[in-house]
C-alpha positions in Angstrom: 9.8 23.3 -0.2 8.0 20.9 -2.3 7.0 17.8 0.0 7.7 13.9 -1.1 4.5 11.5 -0.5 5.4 9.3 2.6 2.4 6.6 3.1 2.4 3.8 5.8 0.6 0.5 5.5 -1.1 -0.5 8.9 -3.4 -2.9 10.4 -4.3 -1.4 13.8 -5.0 1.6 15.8 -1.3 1.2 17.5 0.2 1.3 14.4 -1.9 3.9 12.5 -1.0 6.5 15.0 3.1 5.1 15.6 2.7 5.9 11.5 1.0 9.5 12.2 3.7 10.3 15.0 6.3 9.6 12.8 5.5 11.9 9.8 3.5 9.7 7.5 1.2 11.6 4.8 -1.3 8.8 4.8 -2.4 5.8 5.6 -3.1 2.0 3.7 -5.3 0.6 6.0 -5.1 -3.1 5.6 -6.6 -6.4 7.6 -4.6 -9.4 8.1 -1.0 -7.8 7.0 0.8 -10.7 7.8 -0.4 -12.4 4.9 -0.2 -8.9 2.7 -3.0 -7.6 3.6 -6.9 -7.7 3.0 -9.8 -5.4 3.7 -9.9 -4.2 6.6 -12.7 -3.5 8.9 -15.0 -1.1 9.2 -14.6 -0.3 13.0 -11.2 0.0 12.3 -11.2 2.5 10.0 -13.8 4.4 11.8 -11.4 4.0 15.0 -8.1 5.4 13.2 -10.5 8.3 11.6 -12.0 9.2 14.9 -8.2 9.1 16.8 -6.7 11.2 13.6 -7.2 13.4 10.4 -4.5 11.7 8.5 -5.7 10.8 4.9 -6.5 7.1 4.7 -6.3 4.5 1.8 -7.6 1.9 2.4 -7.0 -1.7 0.5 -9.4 -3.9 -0.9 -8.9 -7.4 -1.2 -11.6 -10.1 -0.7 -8.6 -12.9 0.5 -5.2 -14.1 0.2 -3.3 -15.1 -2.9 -3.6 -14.1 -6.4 -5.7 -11.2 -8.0 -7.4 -13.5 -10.3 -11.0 -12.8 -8.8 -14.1 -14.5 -9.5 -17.5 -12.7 -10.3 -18.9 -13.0 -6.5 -15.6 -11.8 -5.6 -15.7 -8.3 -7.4 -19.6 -8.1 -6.8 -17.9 -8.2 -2.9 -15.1 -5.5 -3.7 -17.8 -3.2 -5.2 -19.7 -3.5 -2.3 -16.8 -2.8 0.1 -15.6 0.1 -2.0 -19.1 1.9 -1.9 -18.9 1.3 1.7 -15.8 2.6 2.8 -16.5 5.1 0.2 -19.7 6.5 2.5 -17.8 6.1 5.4 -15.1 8.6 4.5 -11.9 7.3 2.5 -10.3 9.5 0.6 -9.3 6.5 -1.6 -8.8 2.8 -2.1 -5.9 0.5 -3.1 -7.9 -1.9 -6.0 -6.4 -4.4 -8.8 -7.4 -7.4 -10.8 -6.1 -9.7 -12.8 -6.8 -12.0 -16.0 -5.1 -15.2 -16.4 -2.9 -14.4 -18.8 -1.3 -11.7 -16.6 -3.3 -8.5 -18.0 -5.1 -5.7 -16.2 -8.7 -6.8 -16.0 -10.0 -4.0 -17.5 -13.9 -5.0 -16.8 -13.3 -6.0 -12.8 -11.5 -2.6 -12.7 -13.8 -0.7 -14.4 -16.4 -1.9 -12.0 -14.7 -0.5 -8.9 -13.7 1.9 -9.8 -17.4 2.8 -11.0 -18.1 2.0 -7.1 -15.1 4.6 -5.9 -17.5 7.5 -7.0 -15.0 9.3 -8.1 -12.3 9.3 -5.1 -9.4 8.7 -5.6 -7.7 4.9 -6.8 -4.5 3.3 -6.5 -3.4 0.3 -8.1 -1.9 -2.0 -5.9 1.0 -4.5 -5.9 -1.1 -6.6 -8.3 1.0 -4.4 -10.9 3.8 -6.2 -9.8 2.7 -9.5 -11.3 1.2 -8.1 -14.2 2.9 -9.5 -17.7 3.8 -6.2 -19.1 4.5 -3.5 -16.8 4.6 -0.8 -19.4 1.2 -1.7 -20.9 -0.5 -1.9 -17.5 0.6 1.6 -16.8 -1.0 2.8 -19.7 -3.8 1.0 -19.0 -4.0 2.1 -15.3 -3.7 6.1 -17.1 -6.7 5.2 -19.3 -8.8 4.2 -16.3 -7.8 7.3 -14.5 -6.3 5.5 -11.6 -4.1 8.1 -9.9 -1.0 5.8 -8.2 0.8 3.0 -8.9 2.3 0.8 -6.0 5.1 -0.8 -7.2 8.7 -2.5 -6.1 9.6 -2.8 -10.0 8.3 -6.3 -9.9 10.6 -7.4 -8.2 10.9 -8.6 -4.1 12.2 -5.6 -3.3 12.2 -2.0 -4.0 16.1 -2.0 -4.2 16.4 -4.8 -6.8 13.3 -3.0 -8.7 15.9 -0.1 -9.1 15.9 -0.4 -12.7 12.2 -1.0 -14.0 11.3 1.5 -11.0 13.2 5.0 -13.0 11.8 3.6 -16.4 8.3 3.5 -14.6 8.8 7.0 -13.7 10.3 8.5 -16.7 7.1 6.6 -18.9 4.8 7.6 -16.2 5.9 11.5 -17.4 3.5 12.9 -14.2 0.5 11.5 -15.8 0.2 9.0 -12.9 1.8 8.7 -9.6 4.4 5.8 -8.8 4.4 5.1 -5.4 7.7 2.9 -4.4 7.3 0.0 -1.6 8.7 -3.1 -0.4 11.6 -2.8 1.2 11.3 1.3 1.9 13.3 2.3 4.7 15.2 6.0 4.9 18.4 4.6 3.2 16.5 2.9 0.4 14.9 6.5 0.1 18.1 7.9 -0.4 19.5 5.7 -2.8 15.9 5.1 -5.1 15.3 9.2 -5.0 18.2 10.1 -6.3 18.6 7.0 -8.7 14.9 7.2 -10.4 13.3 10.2 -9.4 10.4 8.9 -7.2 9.3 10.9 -5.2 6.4 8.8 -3.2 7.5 6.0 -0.7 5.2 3.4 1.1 6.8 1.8 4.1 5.1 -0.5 6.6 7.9 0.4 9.5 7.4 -3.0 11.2 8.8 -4.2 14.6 8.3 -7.4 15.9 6.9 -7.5 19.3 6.4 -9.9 21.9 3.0 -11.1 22.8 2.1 -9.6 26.3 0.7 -13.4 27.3 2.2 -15.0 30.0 1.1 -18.1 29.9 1.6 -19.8 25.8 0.7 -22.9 25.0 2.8 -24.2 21.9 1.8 -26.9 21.1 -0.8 -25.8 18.9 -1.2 -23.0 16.5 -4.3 -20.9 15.7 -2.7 -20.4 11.8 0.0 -21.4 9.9 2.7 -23.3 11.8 5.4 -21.6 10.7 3.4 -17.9 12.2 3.7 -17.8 16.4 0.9 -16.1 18.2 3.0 -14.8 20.5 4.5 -11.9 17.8 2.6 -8.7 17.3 3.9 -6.7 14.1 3.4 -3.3 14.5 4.5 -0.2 13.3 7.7 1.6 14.9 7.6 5.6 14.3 10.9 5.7 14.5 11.3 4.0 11.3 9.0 6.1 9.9 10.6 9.2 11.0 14.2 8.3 9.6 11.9 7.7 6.7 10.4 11.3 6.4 13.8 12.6 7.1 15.4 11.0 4.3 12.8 12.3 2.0 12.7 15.7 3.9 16.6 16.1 2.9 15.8 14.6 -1.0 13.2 17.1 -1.5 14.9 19.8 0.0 17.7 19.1 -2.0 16.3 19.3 -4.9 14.8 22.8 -4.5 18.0 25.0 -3.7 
């Protein structure tokens, strides 16, 4: 049976191995994933690599907000990539933007210089590109090998549409890798409705801080986050996940 691509987005050891419990193919390792996410740390990585063999991406992004980077801020994301490179990713989750909503091709073509020839995804960064069918031929030019993308839209269900064009243009030149909003029923009703065969999740639960005593009247970030709430990653959403895939795939082989 031919087997769908089911990654995981993480930000700890907890969740990186509630992801590997539950039948995720890889990994996006992220930092801060609250806030979307931003390169993680090193330890980390080397933690999840030393408690598993499951096949980690990780992302790289220097802060939160746009992907309009400055020169100091790609000389940083090369620097990162080479590392994590050394250290033993088997790829990273890159993209840059120009102001006027096109792929940077020159920041890109500098990380992807610093991959070394592993392998690249373009992030959600696609998502806020102008033209989403120019920036996947661009991203084919460069060689990147996925696409993460909800269709540009918040989520992967009301991406529906541009989501089965991606993949029909894509013509298995490039991998597009559906997220936001990827749970097993929004596998069932994208696979089926585009195609897509690759799904990234981040299986989130909401748990309670294990303080006791909380002081709240002050907060450590933004008011609106509470420090008493741990995100982490359920397995059992990611195994409804795989299962739904599972049944596409095996669907579509008899």
């Amino acid at each position: 049976m031919k087997k769908g691509v089911l990654e995981c987005s993480v930000d700890s050891v907890e969740s990186a191995l509630a992801a590997v419990r539950g039948g995720a193919d890889r990994l996006e390792l992220c930092g801060s994933f609250v806030i979307g996410g931003t390169t993680p740390s090193p330890c980390l990585f080397k933690e999840i690599q030393r408690q598993s063999d499951i096949r980690i991406h990780v992302l790289i992004r220097p802060r939160f907000g746009d992907f309009c980077y400055t020169r100091n801020e790609v000389s940083i994301m090369c620097q990162e990539i080479a590392m994590f490179r050394e250290l033993g990713a088997e790829a990273v989750v890159i993209g840059a933007l120009c102001p006027d909503g096109s792929l940077d091709m020159g920041a890109m073509k500098q990380m992807i210089e610093a991959a070394g020839g592993i392998d690249v995804t373009m992030h959600r960064a696609f998502d806020m590109a102008k033209d989403p069918r120019e920036t996947l031929e661009k991203a084919v030019e460069l060689g990147i090998k996925t696409i993460l993308t909800s269709g540009q839209q918040q989520n992967c269900k009301m991406g529906r549409e541009l989501l089965k064009e991606l993949q029909e243009q894509s013509a298995g030149r490039i991998e597009i890798l559906a997220g936001a909003g990827i749970d097993g029923n929004a596998i069932r009703e994208l696979a089926q409705y585009t195609g897509i065969t690759s799904y990234h999740m981040s299986g989130k639960a909401t748990l309670s801080s294990r303080m006791e005593y909380r002081k709240k009247c002050l907060h450590m970030g933004l008011p609106s986050m509470s420090e008493f709430e741990i995100w982490q990653t359920d397995e059992n959403k990611v195994r409804a996940a795989r299962e739904a895939l599972d049944a596409y795939m095996n669907g579509c082989t008899q």
